[in-house]
N, C-alpha and C positions, 0 to 999 in steps of 0.2 A: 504331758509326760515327756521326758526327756529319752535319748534312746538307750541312751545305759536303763534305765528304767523298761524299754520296748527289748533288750536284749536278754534280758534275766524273767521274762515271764515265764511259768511255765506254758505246754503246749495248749493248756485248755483255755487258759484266759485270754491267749494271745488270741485264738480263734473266737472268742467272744467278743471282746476287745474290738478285733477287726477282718471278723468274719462280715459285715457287709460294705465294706469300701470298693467292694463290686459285689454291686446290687445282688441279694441275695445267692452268693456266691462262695462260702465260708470255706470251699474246698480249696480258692485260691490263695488266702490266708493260709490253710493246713498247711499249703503247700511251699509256701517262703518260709515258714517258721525254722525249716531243718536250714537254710540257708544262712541263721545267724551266726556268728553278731555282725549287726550292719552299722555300717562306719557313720551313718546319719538318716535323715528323712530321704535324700535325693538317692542313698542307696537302695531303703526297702522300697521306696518309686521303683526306681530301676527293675529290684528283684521281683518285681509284681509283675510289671511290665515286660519282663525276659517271660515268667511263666505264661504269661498268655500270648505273646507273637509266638512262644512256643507249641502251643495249641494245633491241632490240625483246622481246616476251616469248620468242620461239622463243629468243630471242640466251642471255636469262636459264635458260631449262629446261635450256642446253646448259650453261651455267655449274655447275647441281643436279648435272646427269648425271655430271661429274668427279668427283664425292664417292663414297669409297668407302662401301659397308654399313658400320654401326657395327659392329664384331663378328663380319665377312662373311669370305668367300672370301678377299680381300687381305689380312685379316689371317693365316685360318690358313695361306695362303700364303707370308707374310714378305715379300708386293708390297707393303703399304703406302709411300705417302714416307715419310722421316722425321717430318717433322710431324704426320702425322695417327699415327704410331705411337706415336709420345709421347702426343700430343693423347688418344688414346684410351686408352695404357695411362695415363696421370692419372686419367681418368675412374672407373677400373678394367673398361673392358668388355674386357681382354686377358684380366682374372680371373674370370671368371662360371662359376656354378655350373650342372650341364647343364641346370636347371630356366629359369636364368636368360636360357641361352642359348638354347634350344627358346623359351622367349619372344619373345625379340630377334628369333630368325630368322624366326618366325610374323609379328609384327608388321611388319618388315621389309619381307617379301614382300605383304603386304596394303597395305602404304604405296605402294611399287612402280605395287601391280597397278592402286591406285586414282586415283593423279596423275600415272603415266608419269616418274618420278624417286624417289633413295633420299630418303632423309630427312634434311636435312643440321639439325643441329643443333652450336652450338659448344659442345664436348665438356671446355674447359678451364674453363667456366662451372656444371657439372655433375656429378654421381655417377654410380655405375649404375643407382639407384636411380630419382633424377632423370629420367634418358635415358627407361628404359623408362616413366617414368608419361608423360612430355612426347611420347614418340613415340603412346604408347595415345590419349593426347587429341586426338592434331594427324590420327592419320589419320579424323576425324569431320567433319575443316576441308572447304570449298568449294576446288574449284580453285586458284582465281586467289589466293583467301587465303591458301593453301597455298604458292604459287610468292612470293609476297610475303614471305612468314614465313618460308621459305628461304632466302633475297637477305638477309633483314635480318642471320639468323645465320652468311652467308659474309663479310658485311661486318664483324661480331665478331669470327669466323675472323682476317681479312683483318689490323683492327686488331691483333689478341694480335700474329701474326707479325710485322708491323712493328715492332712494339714489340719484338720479342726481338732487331731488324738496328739499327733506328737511334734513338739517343738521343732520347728526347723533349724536346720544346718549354719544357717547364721546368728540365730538365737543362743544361739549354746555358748 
């Protein structure tokens, strides 16, 4: 969809639309939609991205917490969204080997236990291989640097999916 087309939605479909371009999130979409009309993709990016560095930090940890485990429960459940099912079978942690996956889960719950949030990493930017060295190093991070480096990779997140709804700024 082009964004003359993203500017003339009404409010409901817009939040349907792109209520999870953060991860089950749709309050963040509610919340740009009063912001239009946006001049292209790299503006509602932008407009996304001002709502949530606008966030208090509790606002942001609650943003982390919607991220499922890489490789968790929601996956072998089949609750993942779509997005992040993709998202993550690309990555291939839907294919891990039980060595790989006794990893993942170990480091996982150490991530968890140690920042109060999973690990959110964008997983379209990555391998398995990838994931597991970036998550080993990141759970050694400081808090606050950690909550920061999270935010930065929902807003990668955030971008991919846009990018898969509406035509970018050079396209047009």
């Amino acid at each position: 969809m082009d964004i003359s087309a993203v500017n003339v939605l009404p409010y409901e479909d817009f939040v349907d639309i792109f209520g999870n371009v953060v991860e089950k999130c749709p309050l963040v979409s509610a919340a740009v939609w009063t912001r239009r009309p946006f001049v292209g993709l790299n503006d509602l990016v932008a407009a996304i991205n001002q709502f949530i560095d606008a966030l208090p930090e509790t606002g942001k940890e609650g943003i982390l917490r919607c991220h499922p485990d890489l490789a968790g429960r929601d996956l072998r459940r089949g609750a993942l969204t779509q997005e992040s099912r993709e998202e993550q079978a690309r990555a291939g942690v839907d294919a891990l080997s039980s060595e790989e996956a006794s990893r993942l889960a170990r480091l996982n719950e150490e991530y968890k236990r140690r920042f109060g949030f999973p690990f959110v990493v964008c997983a379209r930017a990555h391998d398995k291989a990838s994931i597991l060295r970036e998550l080993s190093e990141r759970c050694g991070n400081e808090r606050a640097a950690e909550r920061a480096r999270g935010i930065e990779e929902v807003k990668k997140i955030c971008r991919l999916r846009l990018q898969d709804l509406v035509l970018s700024d050079n396209k047009l």
